[in-house]
N, CA, C, O and CB atoms as a CASP TS submission, in Angstrom:
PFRMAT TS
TARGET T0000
AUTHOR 0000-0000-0000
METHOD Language model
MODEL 1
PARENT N/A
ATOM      1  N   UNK     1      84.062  37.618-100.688  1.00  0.00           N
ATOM      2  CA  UNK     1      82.824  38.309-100.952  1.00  0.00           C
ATOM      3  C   UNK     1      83.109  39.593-101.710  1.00  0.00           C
ATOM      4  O   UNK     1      84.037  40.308-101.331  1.00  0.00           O
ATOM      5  CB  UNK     1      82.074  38.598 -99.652  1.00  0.00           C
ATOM      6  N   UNK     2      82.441  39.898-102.655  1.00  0.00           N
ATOM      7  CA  UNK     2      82.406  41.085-103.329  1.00  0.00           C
ATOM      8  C   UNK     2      81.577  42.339-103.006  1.00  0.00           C
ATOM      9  O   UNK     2      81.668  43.534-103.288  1.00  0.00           O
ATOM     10  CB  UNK     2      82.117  40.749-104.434  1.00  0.00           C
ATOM     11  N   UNK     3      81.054  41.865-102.568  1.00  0.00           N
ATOM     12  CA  UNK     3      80.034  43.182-101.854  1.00  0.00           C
ATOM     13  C   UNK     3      79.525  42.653-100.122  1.00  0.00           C
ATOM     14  O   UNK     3      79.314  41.512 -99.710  1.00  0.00           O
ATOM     15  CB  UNK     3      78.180  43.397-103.090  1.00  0.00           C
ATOM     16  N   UNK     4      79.419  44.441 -99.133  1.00  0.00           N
ATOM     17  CA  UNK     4      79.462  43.471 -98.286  1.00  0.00           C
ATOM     18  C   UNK     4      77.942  43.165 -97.898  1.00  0.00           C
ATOM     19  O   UNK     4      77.594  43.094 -96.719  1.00  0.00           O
ATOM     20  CB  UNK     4      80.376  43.845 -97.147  1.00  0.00           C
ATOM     21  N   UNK     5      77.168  43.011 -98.837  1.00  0.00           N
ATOM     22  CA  UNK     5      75.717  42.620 -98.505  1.00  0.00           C
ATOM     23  C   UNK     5      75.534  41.219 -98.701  1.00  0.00           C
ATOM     24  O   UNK     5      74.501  40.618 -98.407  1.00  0.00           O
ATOM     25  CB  UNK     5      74.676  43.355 -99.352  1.00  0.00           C
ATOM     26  N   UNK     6      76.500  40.739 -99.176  1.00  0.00           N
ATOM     27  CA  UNK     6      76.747  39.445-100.081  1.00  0.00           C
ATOM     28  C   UNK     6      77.046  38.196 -98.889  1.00  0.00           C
ATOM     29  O   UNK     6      76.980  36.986 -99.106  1.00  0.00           O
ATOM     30  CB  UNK     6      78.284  39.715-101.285  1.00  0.00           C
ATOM     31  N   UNK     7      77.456  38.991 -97.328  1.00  0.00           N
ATOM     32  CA  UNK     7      77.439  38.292 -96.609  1.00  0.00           C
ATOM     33  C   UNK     7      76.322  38.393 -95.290  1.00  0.00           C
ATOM     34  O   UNK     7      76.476  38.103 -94.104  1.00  0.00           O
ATOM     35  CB  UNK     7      78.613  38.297 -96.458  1.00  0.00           C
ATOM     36  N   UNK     8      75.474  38.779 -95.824  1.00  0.00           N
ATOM     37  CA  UNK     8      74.047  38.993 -95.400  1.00  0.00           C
ATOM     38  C   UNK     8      73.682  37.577 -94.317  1.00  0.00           C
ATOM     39  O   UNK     8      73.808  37.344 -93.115  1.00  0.00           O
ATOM     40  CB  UNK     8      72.949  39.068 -96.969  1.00  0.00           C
ATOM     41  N   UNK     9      73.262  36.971 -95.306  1.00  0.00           N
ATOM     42  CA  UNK     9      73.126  35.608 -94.795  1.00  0.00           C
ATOM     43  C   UNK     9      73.857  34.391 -94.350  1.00  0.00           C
ATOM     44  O   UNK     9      73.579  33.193 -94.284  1.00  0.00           O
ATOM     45  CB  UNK     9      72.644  35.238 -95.423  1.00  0.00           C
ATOM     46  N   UNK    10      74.977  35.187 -94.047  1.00  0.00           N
ATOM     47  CA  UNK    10      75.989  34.256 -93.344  1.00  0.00           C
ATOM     48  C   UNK    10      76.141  33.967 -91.790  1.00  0.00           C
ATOM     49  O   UNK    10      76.578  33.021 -91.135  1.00  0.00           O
ATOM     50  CB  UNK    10      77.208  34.738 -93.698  1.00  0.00           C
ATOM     51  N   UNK    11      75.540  35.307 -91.465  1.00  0.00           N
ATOM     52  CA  UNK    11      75.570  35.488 -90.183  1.00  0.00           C
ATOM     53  C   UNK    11      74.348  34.907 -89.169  1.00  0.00           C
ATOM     54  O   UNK    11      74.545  34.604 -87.993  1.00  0.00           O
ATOM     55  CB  UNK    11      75.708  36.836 -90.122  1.00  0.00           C
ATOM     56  N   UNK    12      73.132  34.819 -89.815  1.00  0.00           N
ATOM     57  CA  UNK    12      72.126  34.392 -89.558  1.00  0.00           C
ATOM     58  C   UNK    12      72.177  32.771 -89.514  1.00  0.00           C
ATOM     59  O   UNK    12      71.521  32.085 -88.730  1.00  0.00           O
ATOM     60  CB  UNK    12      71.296  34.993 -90.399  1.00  0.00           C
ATOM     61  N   UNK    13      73.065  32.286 -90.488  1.00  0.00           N
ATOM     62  CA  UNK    13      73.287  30.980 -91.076  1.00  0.00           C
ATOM     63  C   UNK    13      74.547  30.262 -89.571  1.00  0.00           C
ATOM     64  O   UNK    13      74.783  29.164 -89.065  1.00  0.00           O
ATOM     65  CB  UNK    13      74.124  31.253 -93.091  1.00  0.00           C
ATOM     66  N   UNK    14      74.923  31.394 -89.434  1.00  0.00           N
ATOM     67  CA  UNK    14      75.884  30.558 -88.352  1.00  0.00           C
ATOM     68  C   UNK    14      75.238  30.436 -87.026  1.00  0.00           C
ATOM     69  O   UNK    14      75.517  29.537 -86.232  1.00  0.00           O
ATOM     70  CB  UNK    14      77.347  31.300 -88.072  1.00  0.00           C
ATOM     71  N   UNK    15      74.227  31.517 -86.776  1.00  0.00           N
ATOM     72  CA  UNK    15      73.995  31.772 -85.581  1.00  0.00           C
ATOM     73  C   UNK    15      73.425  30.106 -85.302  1.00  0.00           C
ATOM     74  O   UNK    15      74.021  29.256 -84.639  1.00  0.00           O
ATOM     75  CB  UNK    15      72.969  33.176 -85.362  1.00  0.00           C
ATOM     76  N   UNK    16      72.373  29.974 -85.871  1.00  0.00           N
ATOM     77  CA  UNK    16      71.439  28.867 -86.389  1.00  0.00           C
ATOM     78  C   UNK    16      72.010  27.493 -85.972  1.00  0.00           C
ATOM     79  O   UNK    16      71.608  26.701 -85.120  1.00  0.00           O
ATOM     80  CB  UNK    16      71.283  28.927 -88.024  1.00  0.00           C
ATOM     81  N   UNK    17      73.466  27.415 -87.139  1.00  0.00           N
ATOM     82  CA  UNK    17      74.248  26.198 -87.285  1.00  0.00           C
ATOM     83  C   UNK    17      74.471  26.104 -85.838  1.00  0.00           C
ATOM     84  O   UNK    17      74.436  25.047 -85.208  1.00  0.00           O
ATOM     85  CB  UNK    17      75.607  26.236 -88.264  1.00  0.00           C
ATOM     86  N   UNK    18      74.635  26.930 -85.487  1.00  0.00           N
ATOM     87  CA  UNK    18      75.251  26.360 -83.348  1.00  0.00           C
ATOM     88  C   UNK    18      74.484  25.420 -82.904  1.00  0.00           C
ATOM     89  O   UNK    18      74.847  24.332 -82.457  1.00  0.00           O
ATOM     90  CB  UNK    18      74.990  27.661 -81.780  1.00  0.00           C
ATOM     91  N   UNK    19      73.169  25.910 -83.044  1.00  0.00           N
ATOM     92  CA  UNK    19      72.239  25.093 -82.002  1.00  0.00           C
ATOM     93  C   UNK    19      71.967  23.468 -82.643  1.00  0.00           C
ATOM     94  O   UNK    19      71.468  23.113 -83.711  1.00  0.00           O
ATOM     95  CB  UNK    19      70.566  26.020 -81.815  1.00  0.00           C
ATOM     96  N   UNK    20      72.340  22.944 -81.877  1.00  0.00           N
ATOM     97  CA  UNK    20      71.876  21.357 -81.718  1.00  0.00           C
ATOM     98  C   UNK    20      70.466  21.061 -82.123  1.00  0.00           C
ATOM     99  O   UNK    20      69.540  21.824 -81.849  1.00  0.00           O
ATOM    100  CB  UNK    20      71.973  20.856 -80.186  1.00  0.00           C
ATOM    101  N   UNK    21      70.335  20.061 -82.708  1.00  0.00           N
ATOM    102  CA  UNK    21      69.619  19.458 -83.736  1.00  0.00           C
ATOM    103  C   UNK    21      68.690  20.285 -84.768  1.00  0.00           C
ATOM    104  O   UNK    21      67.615  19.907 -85.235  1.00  0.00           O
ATOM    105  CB  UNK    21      68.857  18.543 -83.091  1.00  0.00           C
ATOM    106  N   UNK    22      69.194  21.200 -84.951  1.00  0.00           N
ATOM    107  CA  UNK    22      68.950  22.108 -86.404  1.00  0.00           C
ATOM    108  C   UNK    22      69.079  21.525 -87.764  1.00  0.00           C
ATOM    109  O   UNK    22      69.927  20.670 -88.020  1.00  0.00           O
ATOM    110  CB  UNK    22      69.954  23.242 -86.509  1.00  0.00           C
ATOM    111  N   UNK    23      68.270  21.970 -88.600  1.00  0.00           N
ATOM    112  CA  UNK    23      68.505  21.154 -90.010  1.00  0.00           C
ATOM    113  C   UNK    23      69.311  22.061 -90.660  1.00  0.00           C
ATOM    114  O   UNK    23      68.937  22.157 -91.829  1.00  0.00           O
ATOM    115  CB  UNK    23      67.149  20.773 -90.966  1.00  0.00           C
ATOM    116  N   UNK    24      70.265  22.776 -90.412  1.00  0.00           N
ATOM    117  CA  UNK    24      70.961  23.335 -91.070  1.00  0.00           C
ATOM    118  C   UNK    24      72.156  22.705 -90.607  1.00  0.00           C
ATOM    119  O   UNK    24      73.022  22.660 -91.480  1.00  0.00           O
ATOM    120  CB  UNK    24      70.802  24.639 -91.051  1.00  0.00           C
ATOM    121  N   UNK    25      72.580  22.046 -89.163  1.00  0.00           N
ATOM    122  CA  UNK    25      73.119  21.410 -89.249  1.00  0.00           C
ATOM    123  C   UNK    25      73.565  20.059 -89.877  1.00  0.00           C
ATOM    124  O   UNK    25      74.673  19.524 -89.923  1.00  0.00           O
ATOM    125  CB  UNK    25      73.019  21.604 -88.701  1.00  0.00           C
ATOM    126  N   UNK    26      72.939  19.865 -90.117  1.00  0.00           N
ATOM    127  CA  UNK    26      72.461  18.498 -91.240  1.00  0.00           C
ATOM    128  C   UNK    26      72.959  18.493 -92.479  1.00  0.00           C
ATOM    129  O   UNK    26      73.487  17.530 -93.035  1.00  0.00           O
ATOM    130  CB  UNK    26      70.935  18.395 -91.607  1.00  0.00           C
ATOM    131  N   UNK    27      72.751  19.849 -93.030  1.00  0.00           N
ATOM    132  CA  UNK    27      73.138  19.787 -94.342  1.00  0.00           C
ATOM    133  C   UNK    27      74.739  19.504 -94.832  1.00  0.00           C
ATOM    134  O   UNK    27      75.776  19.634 -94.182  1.00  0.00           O
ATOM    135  CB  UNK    27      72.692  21.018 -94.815  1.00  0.00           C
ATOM    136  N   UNK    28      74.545  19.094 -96.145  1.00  0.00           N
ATOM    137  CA  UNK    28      75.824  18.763 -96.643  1.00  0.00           C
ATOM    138  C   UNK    28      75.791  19.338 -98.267  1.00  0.00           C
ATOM    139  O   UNK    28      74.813  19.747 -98.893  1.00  0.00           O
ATOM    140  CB  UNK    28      76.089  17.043 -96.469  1.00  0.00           C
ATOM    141  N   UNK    29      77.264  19.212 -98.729  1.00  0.00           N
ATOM    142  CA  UNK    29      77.791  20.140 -99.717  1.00  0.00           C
ATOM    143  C   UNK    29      76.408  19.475-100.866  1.00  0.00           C
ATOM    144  O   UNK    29      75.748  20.328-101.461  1.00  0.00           O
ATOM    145  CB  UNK    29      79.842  19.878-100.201  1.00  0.00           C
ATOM    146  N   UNK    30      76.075  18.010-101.090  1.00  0.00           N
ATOM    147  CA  UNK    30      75.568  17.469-101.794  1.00  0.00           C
ATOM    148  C   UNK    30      74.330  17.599-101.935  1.00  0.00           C
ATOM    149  O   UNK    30      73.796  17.033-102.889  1.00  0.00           O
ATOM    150  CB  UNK    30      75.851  16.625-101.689  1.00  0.00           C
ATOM    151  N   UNK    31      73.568  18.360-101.042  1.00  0.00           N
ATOM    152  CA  UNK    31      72.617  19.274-100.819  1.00  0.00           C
ATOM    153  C   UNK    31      72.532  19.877-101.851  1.00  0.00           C
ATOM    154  O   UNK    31      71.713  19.425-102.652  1.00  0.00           O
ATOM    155  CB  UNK    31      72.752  20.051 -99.846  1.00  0.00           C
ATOM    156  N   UNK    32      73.264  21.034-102.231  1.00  0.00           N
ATOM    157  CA  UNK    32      73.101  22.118-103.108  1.00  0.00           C
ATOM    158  C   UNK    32      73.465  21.561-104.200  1.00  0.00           C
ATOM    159  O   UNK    32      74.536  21.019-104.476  1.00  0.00           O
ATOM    160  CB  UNK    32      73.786  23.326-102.839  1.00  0.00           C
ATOM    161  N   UNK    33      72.097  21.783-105.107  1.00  0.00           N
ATOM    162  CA  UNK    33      72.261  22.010-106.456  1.00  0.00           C
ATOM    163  C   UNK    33      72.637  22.991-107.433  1.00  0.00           C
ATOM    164  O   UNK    33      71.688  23.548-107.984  1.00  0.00           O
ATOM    165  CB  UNK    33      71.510  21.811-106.738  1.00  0.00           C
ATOM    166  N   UNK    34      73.686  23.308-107.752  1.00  0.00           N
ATOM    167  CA  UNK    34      73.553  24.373-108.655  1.00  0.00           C
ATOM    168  C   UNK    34      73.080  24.486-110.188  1.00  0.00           C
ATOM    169  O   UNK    34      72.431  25.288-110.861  1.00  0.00           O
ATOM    170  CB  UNK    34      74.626  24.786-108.625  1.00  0.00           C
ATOM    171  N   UNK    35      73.688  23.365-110.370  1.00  0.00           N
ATOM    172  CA  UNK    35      73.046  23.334-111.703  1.00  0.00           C
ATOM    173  C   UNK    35      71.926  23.689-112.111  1.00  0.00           C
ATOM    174  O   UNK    35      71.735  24.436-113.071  1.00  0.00           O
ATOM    175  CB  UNK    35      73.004  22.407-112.086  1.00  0.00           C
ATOM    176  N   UNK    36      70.584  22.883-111.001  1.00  0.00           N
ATOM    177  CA  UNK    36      69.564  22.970-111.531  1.00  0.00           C
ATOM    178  C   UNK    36      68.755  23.590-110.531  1.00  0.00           C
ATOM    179  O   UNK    36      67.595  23.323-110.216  1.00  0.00           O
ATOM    180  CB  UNK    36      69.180  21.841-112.044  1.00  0.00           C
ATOM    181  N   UNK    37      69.853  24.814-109.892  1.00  0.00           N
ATOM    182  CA  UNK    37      69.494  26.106-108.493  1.00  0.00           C
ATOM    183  C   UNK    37      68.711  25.080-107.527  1.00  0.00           C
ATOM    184  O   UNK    37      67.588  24.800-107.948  1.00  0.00           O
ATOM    185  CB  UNK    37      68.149  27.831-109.026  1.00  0.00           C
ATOM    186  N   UNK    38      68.838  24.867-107.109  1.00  0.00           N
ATOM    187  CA  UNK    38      67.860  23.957-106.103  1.00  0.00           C
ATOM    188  C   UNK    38      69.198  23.712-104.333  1.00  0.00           C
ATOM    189  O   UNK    38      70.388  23.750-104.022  1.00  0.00           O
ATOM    190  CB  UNK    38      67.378  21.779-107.337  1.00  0.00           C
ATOM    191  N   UNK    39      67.738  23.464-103.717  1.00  0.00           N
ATOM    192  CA  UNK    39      68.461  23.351-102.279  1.00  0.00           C
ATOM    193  C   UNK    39      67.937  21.881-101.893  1.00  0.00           C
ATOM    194  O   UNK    39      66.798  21.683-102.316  1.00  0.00           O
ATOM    195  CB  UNK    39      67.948  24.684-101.018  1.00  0.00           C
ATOM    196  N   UNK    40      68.314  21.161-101.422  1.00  0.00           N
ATOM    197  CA  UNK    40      67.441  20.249-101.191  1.00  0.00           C
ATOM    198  C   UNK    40      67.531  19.987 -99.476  1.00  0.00           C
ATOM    199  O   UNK    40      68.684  19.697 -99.159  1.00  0.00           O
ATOM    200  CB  UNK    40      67.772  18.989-102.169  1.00  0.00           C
ATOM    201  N   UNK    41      66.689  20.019 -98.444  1.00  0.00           N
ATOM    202  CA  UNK    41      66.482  20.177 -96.767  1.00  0.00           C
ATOM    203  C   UNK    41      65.505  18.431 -96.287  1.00  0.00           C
ATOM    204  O   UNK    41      64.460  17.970 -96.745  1.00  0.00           O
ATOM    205  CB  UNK    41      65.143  22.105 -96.376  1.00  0.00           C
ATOM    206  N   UNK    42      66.112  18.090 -95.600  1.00  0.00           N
ATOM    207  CA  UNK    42      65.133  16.766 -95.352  1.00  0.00           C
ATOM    208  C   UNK    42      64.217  16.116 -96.645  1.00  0.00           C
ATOM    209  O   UNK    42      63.175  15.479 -96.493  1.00  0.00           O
ATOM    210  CB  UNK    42      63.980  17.235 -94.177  1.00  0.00           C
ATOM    211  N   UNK    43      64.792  16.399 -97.809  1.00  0.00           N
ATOM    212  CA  UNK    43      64.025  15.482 -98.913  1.00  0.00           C
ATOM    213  C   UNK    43      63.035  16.296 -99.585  1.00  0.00           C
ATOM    214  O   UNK    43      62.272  15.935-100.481  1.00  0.00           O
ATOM    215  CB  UNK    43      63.240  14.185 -98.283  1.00  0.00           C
ATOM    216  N   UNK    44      63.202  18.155 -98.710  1.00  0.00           N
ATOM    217  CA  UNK    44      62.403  19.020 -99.538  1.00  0.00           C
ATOM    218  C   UNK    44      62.651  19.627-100.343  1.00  0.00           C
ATOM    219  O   UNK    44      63.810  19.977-100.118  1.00  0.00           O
ATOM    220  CB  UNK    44      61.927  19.678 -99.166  1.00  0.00           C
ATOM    221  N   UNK    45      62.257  20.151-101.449  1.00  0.00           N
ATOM    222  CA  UNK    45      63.500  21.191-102.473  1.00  0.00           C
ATOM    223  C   UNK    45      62.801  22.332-102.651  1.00  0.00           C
ATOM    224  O   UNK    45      61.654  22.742-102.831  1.00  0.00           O
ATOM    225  CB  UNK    45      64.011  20.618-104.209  1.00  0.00           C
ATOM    226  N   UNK    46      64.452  22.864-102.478  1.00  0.00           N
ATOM    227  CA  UNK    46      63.937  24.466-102.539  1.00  0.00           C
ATOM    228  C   UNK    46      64.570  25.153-103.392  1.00  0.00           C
ATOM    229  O   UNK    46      65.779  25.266-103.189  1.00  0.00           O
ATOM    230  CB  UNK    46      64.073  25.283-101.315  1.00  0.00           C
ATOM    231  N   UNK    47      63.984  25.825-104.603  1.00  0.00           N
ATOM    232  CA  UNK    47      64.129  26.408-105.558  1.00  0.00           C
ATOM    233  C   UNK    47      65.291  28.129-105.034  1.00  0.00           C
ATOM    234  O   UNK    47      65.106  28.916-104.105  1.00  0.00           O
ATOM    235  CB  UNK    47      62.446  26.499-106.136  1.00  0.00           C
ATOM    236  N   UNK    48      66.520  28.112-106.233  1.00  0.00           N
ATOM    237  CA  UNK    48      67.263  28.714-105.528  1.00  0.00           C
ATOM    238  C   UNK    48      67.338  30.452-106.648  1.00  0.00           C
ATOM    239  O   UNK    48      67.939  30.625-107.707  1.00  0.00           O
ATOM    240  CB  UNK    48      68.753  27.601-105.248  1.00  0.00           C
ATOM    241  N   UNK    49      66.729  31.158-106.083  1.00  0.00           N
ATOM    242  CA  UNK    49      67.373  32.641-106.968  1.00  0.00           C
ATOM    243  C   UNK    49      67.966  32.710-107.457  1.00  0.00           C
ATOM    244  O   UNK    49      68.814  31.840-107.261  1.00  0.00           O
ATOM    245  CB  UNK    49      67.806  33.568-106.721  1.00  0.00           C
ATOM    246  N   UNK    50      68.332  33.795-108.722  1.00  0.00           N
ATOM    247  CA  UNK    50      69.154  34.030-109.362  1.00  0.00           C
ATOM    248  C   UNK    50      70.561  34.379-108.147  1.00  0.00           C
ATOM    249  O   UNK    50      71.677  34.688-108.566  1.00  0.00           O
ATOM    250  CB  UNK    50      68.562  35.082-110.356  1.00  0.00           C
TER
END
């Protein structure tokens, strides 16, 4: 990480991942789009920020 705000959402992201049957558990690398910024969650897509 280059800045330490940059790990902002990491922490929130793990807390999350713990709990059992979460859709963040679910996810996989093939999920994320970068190319075309996109997230994709149960078949939903989510448009990703600069």
């Amino acid at each position: 990480m280059a800045r330490p705000e940059d790990g902002l959402g990491l922490a929130p992201a793990a807390v999350h991942a713990t709990r059992p049957g979460t859709t963040i558990r679910r996810l996989h690398l093939d999920d994320l789009d970068t190319g075309n910024r996109r997230l994709v969650v149960d078949s939903r897509v989510w448009p990703l920020d600069e």
